[in-house]
C-alpha positions in Angstrom: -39.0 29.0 -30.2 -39.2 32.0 -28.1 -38.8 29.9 -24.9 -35.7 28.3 -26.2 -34.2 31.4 -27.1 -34.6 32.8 -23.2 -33.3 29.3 -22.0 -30.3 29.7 -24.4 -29.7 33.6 -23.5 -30.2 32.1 -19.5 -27.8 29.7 -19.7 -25.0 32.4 -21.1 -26.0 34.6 -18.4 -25.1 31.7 -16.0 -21.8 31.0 -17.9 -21.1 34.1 -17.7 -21.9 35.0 -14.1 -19.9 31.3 -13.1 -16.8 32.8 -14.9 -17.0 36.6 -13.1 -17.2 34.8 -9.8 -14.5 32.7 -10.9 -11.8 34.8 -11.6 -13.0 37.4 -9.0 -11.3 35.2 -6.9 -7.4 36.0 -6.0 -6.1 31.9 -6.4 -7.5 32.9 -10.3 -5.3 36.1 -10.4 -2.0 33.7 -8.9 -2.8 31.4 -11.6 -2.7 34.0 -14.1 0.8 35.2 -12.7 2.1 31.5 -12.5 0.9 31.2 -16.5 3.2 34.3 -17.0 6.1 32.7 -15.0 5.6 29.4 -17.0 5.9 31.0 -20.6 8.7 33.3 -19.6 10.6 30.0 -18.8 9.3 28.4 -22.1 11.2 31.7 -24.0 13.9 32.3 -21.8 15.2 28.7 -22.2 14.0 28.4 -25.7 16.4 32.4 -26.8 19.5 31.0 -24.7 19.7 28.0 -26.3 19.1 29.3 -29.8 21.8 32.3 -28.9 24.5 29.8 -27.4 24.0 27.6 -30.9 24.3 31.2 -32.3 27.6 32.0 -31.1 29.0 28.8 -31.3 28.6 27.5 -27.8 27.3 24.0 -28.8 23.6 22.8 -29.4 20.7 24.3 -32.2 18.6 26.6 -32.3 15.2 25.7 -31.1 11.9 27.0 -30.4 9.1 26.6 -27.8 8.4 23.6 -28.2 12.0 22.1 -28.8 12.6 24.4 -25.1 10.0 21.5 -23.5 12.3 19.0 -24.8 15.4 20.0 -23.0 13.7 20.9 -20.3 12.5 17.4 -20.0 16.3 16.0 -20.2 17.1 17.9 -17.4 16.6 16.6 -13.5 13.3 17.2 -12.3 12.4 17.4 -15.7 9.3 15.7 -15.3 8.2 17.6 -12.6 9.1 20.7 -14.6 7.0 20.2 -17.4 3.7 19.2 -15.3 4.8 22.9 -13.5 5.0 24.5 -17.2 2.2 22.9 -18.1 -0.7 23.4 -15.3 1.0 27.3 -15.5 0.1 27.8 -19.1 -2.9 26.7 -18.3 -3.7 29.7 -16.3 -2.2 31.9 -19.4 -4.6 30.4 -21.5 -7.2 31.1 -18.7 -6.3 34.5 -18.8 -6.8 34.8 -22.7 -9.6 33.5 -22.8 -11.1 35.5 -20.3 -9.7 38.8 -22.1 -10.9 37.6 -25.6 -14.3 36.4 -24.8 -15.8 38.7 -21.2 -13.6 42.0 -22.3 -12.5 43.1 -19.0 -10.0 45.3 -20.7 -12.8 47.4 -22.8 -11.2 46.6 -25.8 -14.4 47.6 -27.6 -16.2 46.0 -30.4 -14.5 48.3 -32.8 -12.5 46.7 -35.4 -9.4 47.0 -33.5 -10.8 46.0 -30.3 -12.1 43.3 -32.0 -8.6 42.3 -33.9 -7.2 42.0 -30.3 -9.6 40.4 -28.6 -9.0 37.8 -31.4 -5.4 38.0 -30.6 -5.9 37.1 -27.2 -8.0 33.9 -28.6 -5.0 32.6 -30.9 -3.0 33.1 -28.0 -5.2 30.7 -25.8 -5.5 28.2 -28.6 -1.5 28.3 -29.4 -0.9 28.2 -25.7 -3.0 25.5 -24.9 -1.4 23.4 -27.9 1.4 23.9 -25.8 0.7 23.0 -22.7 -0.6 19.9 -23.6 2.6 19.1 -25.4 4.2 19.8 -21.8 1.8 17.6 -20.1 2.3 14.8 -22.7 5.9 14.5 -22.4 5.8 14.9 -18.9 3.3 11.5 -19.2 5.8 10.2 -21.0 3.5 10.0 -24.3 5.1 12.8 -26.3 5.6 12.2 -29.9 9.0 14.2 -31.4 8.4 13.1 -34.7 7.1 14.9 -37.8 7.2 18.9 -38.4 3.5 20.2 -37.1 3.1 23.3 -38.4 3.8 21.4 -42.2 1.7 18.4 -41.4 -1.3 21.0 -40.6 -0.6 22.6 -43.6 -0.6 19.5 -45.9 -4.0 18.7 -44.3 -5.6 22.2 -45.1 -4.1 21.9 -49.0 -6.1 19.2 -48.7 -9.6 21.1 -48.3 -11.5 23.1 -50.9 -9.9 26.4 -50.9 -7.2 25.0 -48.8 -4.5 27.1 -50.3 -6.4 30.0 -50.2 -6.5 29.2 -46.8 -2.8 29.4 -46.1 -2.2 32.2 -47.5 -4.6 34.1 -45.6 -3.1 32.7 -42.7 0.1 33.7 -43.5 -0.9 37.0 -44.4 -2.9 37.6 -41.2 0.7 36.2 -39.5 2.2 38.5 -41.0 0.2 41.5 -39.7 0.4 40.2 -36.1 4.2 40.1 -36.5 4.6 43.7 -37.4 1.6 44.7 -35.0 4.4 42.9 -32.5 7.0 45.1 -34.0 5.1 48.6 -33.6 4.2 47.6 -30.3 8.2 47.3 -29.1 8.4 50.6 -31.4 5.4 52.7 -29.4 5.8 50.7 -26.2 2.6 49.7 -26.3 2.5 46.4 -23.8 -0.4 44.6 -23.4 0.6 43.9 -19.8 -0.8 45.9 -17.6 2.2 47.0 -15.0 2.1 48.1 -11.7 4.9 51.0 -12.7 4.9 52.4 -9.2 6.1 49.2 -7.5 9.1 49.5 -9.2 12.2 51.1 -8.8 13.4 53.5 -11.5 15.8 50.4 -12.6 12.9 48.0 -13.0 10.8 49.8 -15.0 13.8 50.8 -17.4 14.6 47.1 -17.9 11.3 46.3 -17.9 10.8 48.4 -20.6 13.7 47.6 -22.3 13.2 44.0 -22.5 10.0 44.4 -23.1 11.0 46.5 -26.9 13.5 43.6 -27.5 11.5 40.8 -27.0 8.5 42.4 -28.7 10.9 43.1 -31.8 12.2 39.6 -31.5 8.8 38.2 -31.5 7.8 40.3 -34.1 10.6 39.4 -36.4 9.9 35.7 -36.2 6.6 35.8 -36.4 6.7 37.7 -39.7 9.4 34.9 -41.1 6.8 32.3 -40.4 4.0 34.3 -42.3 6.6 34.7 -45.1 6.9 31.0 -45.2 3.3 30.3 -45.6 2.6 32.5 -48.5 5.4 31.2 -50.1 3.8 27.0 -49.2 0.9 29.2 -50.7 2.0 30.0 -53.7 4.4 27.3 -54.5 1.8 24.9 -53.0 4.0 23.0 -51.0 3.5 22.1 -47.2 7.4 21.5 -47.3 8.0 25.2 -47.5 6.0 26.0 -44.0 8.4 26.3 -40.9 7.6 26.7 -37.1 9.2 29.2 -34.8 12.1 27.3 -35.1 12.8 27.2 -38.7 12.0 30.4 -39.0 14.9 31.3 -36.2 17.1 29.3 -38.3 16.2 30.4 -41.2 17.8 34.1 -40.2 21.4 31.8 -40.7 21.6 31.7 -44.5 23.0 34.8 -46.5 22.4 37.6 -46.4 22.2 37.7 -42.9 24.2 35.3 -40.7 24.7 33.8 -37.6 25.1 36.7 -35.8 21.2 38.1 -36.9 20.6 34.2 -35.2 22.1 35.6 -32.0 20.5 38.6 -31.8 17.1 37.5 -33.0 17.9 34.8 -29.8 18.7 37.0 -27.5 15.8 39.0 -27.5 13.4 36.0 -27.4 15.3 35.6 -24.2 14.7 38.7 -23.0 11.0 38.3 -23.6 11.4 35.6 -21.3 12.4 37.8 -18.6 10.1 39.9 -19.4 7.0 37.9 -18.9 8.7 36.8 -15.6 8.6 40.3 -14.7 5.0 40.4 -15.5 4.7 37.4 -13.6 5.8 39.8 -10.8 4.3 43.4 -11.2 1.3 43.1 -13.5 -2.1 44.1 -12.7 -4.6 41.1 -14.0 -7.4 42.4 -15.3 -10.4 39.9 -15.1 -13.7 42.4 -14.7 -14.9 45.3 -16.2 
């Protein structure tokens, strides 16, 4: 037993000493920057569509995933996705890295913790998405069906199943107003190489940054809404994806014009992550 134990803790130390060389090197720190460029595309695409359905400029609102869609309609669009695609990859690379090794010092404290888990839902929802690029950029996409409610109907259909939901969508809704004090206390988790910039950038920087981290925030917390309410009313019908939950900010008593605004931030986060794309300082090692 002991000696399995030392193989087991040897094989982690291996693991982990494979990954520190890893991203010690600089083509992992490029892929890192080329998974920022990718997702500020994904936004950027995905908040100026939404705000030119918003102010009556033709289309729907859409989300990330409905972004890889008309991307793909698009020349190139092939090519664009498998581009999208690989570059998430390095995002979810990134995440991984920062949830698991700690090169940040989060801590083990229970909020160090809280965001190192962040950074792991962030890999996992990242890497759902990437492989939805990669798959219509195959050719063997499947636009059929609402995911978030057919994963909901499939958890109702555990033990505790509801329960389940509803802690998910309560734990949704913490992250989305955790997004929201962030754009409030300008508390970025991008690490930015502020004295590369001009005193232009870093006031747009900064600026976009509190919009699209409110933006974010705000959608984030609708979805969470939505899943206490399938919760309680168990009903999968009731859960909606970032897109629903965008056009859910259309009926009374808000409007169109909360669509818009809601829209055009996500679009500015999009900017924003190109800019992080640009001046961030990757952490990978302690």
């Amino acid at each position: 037993m002991a000696q399995r134990d030392m193989s087991t803790r040897d094989v982690k130390r291996q693991v982990a000493q494979s990954a520190q060389r890893a991203t010690a090197h600089p083509w992992f720190k490029d892929f890192a920057r080329f998974g920022y460029a990718a997702k500020g595309v994904v936004y950027l695409v995905a908040g100026a569509l939404s705000a030119r359905a918003a102010f009556g400029l033709g289309g729907a609102t859409t989300d990330r995933r409905g972004a890889l869609f008309a991307i793909l309609s698009e020349p190139f669009g092939h090519l664009m996705l498998v581009l999208i695609g690989t570059g998430l990859i390095g995002y979810v690379l990134l995440r991984l890295i920062q949830g698991f090794m700690d090169p940040e010092h989060k801590g083990s404290d229970a909020k160090g913790i809280a965001q190192r888990i962040g950074y792991l839902i962030s890999a996992l929802v990242y890497a759902g998405l990437a492989w939805t690029a990669l798959r219509l950029a195959s050719g063997s996409g499947d636009t059929s069906g609402n995911q978030a409610q057919s994963w909901a109907a499939r958890l109702f259909a555990m033990p505790l199943g509801r329960w389940l939901v509803g802690i998910a969508g309560l734990i949704v809704i913490g992250g989305g107003l955790y997004e929201l004090y962030k754009a409030y206390s300008v508390d970025f988790s991008e690490h930015f190489r502020w004295n590369e910039m001009n005193g232009t950038e870093r006031t747009w920087v900064v600026r976009l940054g509190r919009l699209g981290l409110a933006a974010r925030g705000v959608v984030q917390g609708l979805i969470g809404l939505f899943l206490v309410q399938a919760a309680l009313l168990f009903d999968p019908r009731k859960v909606q994806g970032p897109g629903g939950a965008i056009q859910s900010l259309g009926q009374p008593p808000f409007g169109l014009w909360t669509v818009g605004v809601v829209a055009v931030g996500l679009a500015a986060y999009g900017i924003y992550m190109l800019a992080a794309a640009r001046y961030s300082r990757i952490v990978t090692r302690g």
